[in-house]
N, C-alpha and C positions, 0 to 999 in steps of 0.2 A: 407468412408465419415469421415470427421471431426467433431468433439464434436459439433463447430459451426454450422455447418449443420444439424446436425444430431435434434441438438435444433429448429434451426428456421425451420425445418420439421413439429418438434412434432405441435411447436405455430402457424403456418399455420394451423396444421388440425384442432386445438381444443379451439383456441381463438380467441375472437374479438376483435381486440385490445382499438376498441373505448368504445364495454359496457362493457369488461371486462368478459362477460359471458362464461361458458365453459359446450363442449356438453359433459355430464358426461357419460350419456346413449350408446352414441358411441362406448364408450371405450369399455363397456364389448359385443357390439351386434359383431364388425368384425374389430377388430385391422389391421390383416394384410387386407386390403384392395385394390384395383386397383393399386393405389400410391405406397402403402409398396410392392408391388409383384415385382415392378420395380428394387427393390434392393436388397441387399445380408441379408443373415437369419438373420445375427448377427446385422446389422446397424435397420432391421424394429424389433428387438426388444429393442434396443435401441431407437429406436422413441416412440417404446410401455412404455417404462420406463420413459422415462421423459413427456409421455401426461400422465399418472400416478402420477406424481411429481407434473406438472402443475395443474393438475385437484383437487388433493390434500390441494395443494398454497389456490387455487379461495375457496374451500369448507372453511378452517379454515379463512381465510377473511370473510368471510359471517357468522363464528362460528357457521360452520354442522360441529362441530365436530366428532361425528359418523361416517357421509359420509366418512371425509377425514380421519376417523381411518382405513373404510372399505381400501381403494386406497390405504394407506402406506401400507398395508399389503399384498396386491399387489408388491409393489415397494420394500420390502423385499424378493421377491421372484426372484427378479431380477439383485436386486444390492446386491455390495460385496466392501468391502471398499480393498481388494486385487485383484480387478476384472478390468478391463479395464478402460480410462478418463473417460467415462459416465456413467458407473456403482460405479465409486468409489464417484464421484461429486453428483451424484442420494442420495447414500445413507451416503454420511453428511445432506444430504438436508431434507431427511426425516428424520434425527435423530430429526435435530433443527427442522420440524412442530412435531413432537411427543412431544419435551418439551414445543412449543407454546401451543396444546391442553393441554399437565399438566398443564399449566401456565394458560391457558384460564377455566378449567374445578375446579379448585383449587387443581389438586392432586401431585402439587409438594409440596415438605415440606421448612419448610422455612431455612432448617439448605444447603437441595440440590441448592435452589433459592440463595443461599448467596455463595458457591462455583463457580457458574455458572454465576456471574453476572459477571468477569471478560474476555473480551476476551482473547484469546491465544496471546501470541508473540512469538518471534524468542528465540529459547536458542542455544547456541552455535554450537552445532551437526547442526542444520537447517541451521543457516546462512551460514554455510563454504558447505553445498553440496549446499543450493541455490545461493551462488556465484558462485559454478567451476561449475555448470554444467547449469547453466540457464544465457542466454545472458541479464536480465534487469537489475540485481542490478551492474554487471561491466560496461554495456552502464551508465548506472547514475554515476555509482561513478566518473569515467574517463571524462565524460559530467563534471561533478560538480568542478571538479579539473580545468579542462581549465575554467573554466567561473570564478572560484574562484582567479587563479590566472592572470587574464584578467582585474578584477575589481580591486588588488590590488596593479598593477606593478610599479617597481620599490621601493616599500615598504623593508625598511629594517626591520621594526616589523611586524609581523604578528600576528592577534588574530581572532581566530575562535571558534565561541560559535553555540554548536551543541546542539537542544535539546530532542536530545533521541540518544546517541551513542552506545546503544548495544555495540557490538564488536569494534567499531571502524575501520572495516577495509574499511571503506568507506576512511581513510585520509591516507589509505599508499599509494597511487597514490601521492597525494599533497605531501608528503614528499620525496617522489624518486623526484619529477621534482622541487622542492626546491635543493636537494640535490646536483642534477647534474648539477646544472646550479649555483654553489652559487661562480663562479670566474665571473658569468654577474650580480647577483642581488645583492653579497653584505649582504642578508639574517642575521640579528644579533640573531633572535630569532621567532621561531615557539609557541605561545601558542594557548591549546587547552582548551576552560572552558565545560565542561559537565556539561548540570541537568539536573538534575533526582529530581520523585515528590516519598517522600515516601507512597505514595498510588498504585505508581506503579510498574509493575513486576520487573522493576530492581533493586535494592537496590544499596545502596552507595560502598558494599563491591564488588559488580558486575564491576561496576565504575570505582574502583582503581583499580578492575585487568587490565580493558584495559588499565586505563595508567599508568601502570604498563611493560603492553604488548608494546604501542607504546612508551616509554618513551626507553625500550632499544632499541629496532627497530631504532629511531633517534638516538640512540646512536652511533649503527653498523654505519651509515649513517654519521655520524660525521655533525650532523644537530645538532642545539640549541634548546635548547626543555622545554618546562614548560607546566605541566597538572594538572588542578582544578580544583575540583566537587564544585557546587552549588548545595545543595538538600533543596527544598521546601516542605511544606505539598499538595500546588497543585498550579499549572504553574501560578496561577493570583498573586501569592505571589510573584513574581521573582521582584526584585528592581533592576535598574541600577547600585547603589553603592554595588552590590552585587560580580562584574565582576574584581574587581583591573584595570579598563581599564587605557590606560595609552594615551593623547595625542599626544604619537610619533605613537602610533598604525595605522594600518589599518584593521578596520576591519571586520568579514564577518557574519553573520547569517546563520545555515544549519537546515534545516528542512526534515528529513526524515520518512513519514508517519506517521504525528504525528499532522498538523493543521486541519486532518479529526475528531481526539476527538472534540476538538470545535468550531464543527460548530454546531449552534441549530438547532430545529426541522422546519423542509423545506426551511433552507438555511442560513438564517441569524446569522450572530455572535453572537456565547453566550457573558456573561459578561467577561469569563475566555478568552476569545482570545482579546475583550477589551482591558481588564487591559495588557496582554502582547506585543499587537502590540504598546501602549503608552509606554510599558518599549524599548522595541526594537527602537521605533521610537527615546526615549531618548537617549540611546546608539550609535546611527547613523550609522547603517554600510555602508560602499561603496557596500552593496548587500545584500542582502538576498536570499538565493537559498532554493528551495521548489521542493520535488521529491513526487509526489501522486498519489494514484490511479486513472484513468480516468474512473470514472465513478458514476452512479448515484443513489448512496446507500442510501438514504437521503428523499423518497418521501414519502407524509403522505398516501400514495394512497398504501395498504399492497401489493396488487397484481402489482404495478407499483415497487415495491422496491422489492419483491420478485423476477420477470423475470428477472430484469438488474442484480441483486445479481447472478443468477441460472448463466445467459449466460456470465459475467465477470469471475467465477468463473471457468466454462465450459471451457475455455477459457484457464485458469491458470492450469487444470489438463489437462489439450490435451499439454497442451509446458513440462508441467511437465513428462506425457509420451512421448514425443518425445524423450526430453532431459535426462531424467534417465530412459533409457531404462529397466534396470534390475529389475524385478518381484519383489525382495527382497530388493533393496535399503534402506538402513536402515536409509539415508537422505532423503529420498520420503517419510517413513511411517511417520518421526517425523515431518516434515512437513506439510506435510498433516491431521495427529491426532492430532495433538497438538496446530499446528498454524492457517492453515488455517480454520479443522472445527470449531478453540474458532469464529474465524471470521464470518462466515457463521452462525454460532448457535448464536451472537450477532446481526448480524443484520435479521434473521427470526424470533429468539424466544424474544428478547426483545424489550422491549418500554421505552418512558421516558430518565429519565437519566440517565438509567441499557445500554441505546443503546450506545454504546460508535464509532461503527464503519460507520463516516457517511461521506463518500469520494462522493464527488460532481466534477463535469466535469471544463475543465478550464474557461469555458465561465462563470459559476459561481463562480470558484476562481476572476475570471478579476473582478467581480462586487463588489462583497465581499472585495477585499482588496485595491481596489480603493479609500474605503471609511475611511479607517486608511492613506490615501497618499501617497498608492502607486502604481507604476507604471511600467509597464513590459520592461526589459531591452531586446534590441534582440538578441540572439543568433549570435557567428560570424560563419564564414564558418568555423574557425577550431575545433569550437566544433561542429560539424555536420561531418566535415572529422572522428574528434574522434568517432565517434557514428557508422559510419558506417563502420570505421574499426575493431571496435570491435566486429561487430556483424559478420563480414567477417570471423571470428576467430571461429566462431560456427558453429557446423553441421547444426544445428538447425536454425542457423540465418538467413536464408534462407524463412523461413515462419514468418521473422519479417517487418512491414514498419512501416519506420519512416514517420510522417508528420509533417507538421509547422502547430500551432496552432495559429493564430496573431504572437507573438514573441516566442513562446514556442514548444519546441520538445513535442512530443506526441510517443509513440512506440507501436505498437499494435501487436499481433499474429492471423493471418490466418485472416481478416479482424475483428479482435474486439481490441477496445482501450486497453490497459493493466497499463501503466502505463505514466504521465507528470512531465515534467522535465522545470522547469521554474527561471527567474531568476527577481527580485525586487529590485529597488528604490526608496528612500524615496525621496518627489520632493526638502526639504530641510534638508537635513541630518546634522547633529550633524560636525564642523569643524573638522578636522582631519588633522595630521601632519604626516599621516604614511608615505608619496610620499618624505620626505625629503631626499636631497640626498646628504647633505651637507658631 
């Protein structure tokens, strides 16, 4: 059975989805039961571990602390964070309710609550094994590139303000298909502007390595190239004249898992996504392209944010064992410990504005960004050929569907959402002379 399965097993036997109530009592009178006898030892205690998890969830929601200390302790005896998708996804889950009860009980200190208030990101070890061996961040990058260079064609200047560039290797796609094609486009010059907020994990030194890294990269490519950090104290500080933009430009907005920071509590835009969709809107690009997680992290209902968190996640460590098959992966551990449970531990164990991870589904991106003016570009067929070539290219890809969300790619593993890929304009953008072909 699958993670997915194996979950919507557990929440069949032990939750009501409407009251939310969960039969605690159950659990310890006969786990394996008529149902669980149907299937193999190891899947019915897997089912046993996450209605353990779940049951857990409902208790510290209700703040039985106690109760749901009793259940994790349980749930320790079953998971292993080097242990199979549902044992390893089980026991992040119970780390982060352990430091909700610290947090709820007061017995975290405040020197541990100030380390911990930060989710995890990607450090470089992560991003390079979750690109080669996982079909979603190559389907995006390669998506992002045809939409990217769709909205700017025939553009001699290119300008692309990306804001969270990690690594950057989201634009060596866009730079190979510049490159090879620059006796049809003419191409005078490739700029990329990176920010970064110094509040966040990257720093400015991080910054200059990538373009540092894609600066010679363009080089080898004999592509024209200019790269420039803009660092803010935090994203709502970002000013238009801050960009050097030039009116021969065309140019593009990228967003990679970064407009879920600001979104406020159950949906609606903070002040900080405000103040930047009126900088963006000033700027004008021919696009804005936006990659996120599809799903609903964001609800004020703890055990409604809890399940979708557990089953998205579930979701993400089943393609993760697919795809890094090897026990030992030393890009599976650092991923896994570092990136995703800061994530998971961010949205179980905090609140407020400690919660920084709040990804919302795209029917609520549509509503949400409608109201800054803008408007969902649709997807052509050939970035949909790209998407599904590229998942052709994986063993793995196989247990991927793609769907159209309105105008927007959507990509899911084994049927749950994973990640949305969407493209924006503004209805009257900023004049641009990038298309000149004189």
């Amino acid at each position: 059975m699958s993670t997915g399965q194996i979950m919507r097993m557990a929440a069949a036997r032990i939750i009501n989805l409407e009251s939310r109530t969960v039969d605690v009592e159950a659990l310890f009178k006969n786990p394996f039961d008529l149902c669980l006898s149907r299937i193999s030892y190891e899947d019915a205690r897997n089912v046993e571990l996450v209605e353990y998890v779940l049951a857990a969830a409902e208790k510290v929601g209700n703040r039985q602390f106690e109760l749901a200390a009793e259940l994790l302790r349980l749930c320790d005896c079953l998971s292993s964070p080097a242990g199979n998708p549902v044992q390893r996804v089980a026991h992040y889950f119970s780390r982060a309710l352990r430091e909700k009860i610290a947090r709820g009980t007061g017995m975290l200190t405040a020197g541990e609550e100030k380390n911990r208030q930060q989710p995890g990101d990607f450090q470089n070890g992560a991003v390079q094994a979750l690109y080669e061996k996982i079909p979603f961040c190559q389907v995006a990058h390669l998506a992002v590139t045809q939409v990217v260079l769709e909205h700017v064609s025939h553009a001699k200047r290119i300008h692309v303000i990306d804001l969270r560039i990690r690594n950057g290797m989201q634009w060596i796609p866009l730079m190979q298909a510049l490159a090879s094609s620059q006796c049809d486009r003419h191409v005078e010059i490739l700029k990329i502007t990176a920010v970064g907020t110094t509040a966040g994990p990257t720093t400015r030194r991080d910054i200059e390595d990538t373009g540092r890294r894609l600066t010679s990269f363009a080089k080898a490519m004999n592509l024209m190239f200019e790269f420039k950090v803009v660092m803010v104290s935090v994203i709502s500080d970002v000013q238009d004249d801050m960009f050097d933009l030039d009116p021969r430009e065309a140019t593009a907005v990228y967003s990679e898992f970064y407009l879920r920071k600001l979104v406020g509590t159950g949906g609606p835009a903070s002040d900080q996504m405000d103040k930047l969709m009126a900088t963006i809107r000033a700027i004008g690009p021919r696009v804005m392209v936006v990659v996120e997680a599809e799903a609903n992290h964001n609800s004020s209902n703890y055990a409604r944010r809890f399940v979708d968190a557990l089953f998205h996640y579930g979701a993400l460590f089943d393609c993760i064992g697919e795809c890094m098959v090897e026990p030992n992966d030393s890009g599976r551990v650092e991923l896994e410990s570092r990136v995703l449970a800061g994530w998971i531990r961010n949205i179980v164990a905090a609140e407020g504005e400690e919660r920084k991870i709040r990804s919302v589904t795209m029917d609520v991106w549509r509503t949400l960004l409608a109201r800054f003016g803008l408007g969902e570009a649709k997807m052509s067929a050939l970035v949909l050929y790209q998407v599904g070539w590229v998942l052709g290219r994986f063993s793995c890809g196989r247990f991927c569907k793609v769907d159209i969300n309105g105008k927007s790619i959507v990509i899911g593993w084994k049927g749950t959402p994973i990640v949305s890929i969407s493209a924006w304009k503004f209805s009257r953008p900023r004049k641009q002379n990038g298309d000149d072909r004189n």
